[in-house]
C-alpha positions as CSV (number, residue, x, y, z in Angstrom):
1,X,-6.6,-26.0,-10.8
2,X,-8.4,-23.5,-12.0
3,X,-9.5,-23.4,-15.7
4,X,-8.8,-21.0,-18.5
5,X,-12.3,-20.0,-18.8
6,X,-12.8,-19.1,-15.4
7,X,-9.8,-17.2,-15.2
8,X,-11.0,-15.3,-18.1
9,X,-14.1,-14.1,-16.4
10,X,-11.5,-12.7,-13.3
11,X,-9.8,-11.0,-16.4
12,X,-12.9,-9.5,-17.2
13,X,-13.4,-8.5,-13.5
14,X,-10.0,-7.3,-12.7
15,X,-10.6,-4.0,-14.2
16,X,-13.8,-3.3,-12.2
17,X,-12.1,-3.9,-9.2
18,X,-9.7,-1.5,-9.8
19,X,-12.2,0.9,-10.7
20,X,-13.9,0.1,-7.4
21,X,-10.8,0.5,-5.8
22,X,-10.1,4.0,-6.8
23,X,-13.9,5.2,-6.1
24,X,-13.3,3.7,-2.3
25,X,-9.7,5.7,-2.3
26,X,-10.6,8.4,-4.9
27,X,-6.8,9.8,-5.5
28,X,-4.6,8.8,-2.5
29,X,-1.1,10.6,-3.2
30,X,1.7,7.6,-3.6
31,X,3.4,9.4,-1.0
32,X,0.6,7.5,1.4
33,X,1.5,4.3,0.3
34,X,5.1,5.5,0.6
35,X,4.2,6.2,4.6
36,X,2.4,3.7,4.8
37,X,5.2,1.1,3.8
38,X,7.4,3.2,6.7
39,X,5.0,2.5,9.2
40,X,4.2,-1.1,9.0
41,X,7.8,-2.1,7.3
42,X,9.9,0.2,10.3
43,X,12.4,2.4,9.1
44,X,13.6,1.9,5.3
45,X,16.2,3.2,3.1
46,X,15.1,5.2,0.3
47,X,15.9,2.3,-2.0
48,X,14.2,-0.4,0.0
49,X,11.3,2.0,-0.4
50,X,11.3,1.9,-4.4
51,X,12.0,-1.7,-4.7
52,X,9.0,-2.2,-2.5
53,X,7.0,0.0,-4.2
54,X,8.3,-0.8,-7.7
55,X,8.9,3.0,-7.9
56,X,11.8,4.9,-9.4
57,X,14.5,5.7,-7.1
58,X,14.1,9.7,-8.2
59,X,10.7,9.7,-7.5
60,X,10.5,8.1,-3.9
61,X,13.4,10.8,-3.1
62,X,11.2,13.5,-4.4
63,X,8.2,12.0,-2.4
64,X,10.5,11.4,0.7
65,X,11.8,15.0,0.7
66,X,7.8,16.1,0.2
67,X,7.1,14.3,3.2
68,X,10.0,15.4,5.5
69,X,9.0,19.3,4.6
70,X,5.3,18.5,5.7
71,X,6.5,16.7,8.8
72,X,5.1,13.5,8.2
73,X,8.6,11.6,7.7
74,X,11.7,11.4,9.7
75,X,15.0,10.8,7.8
76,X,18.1,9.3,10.3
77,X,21.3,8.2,9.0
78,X,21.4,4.5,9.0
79,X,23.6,3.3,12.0
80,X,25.1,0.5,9.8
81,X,25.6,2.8,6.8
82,X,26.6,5.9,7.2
83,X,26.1,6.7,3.9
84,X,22.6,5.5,3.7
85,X,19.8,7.2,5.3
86,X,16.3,5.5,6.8
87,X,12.7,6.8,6.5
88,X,10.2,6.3,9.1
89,X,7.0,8.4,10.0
90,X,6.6,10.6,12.1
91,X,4.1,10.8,15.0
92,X,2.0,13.4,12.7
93,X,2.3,10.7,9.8
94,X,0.9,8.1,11.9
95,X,-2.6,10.5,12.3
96,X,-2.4,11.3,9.0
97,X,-2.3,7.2,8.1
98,X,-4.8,6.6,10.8
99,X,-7.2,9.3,9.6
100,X,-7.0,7.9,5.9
101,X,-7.5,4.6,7.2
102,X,-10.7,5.6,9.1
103,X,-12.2,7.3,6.1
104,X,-11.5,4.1,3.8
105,X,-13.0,2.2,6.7
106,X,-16.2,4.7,6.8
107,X,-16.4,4.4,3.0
108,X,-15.4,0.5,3.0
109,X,-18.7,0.1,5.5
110,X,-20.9,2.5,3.7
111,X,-20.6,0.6,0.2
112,X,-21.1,-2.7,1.8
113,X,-24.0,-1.9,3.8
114,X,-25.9,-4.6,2.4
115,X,-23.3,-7.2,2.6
116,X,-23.0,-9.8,6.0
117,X,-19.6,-10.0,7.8
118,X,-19.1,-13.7,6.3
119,X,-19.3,-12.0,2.7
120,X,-16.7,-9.6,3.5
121,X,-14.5,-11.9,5.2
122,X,-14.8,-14.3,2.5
123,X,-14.0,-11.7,0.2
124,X,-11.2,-10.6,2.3
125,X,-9.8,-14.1,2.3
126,X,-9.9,-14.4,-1.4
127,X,-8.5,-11.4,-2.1
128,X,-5.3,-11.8,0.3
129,X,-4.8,-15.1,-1.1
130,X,-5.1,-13.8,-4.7
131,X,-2.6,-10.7,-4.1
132,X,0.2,-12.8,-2.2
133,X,3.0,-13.6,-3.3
134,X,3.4,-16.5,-6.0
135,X,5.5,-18.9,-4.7
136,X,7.1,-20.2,-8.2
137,X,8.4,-16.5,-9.3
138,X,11.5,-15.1,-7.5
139,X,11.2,-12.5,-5.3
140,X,12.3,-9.1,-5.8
141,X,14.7,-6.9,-3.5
C-alpha cells in the first residue's frame, strides 16, 4: 500500500506532468478529444459524448456542430432512437486524428531522445495503471 508520504511527492509531481503534457500537445481544441472519443468509442450520441468527456451537454453540441461544418464529423439518426442522433468521424476526421497523433508521436520521440524503450514502457505501464479506472468508486454514465 502505498504511503502518505510518497503519495505526497506524486502530489507534488502531478502538476509537472500536466505542464509537460500541454508542452507535448500545446493547445489541442477539445473538439479532438471529442473526435477522438468517436473514433475509438464508434458512433455516440451527443450525450454519451459529454458524459464521457465530463463536458456540458451545450458545449459538446456546439463542438459537434463545429465539427460537422468542417467535415470532420458525421451526424445519423440513431436507428434505435429516432429522436437521438449519433456522432462518428468522418474519413477526413480520421487524417486529421492521424496527423495529430503523428506529430504527438514526433514530439513524444523528440523529448525522450535520451530515454531507452524499457523507460518508456515502464512509464507507459505506470501511467495506464495510475489513470484507470478505480475499482471502489462507481462508474459514471
Amino acid at each position: 500500500m502505498a504511503s502518505p508520504a510518497v503519495c505526497a511527492e506524486l502530489v507534488d509531481v502531478l502538476p509537472q506532468l500536466i505542464r509537460a503534457r500541454r508542452t507535448m500537445t500545446g493547445d489541442t481544441p477539445s473538439t479532438l478529444a471529442l473526435l477522438g472519443l468517436t473514433a475509438v468509442q464508434g458512433p455516440l450520441s451527443v450525450s454519451d459524448i459529454a458524459g464521457r468527456l465530463g463536458l456540458d451537454l451545450s458545449t459538446v453540441s456546439r463542438q459537434v456542430a463545429q465539427l460537422r461544418s468542417q467535415g470532420l464529423v458525421l451526424v445519423d439518426p440513431d436507428p434505435q432512437d429516432r429522436r437521438s442522433h449519433r456522432c462518428s468521424p468522418t474519413p477526413t476526421g480520421l487524417d486529421v486524428l492521424r496527423e495529430h497523433r503523428r506529430h504527438l508521436v514526433d514530439r513524444l520521440a523528440d523529448r525522450l531522445h535520451d530515454w531507452d524503450d524499457a523507460d518508456v514502457s515502464a512509464l507507459t505501464t505506470l501511467l495506464a495503471r495510475f489513470a484507470s479506472p478505480d475499482p471502489r468508486e462507481p462508474r459514471k454514465a
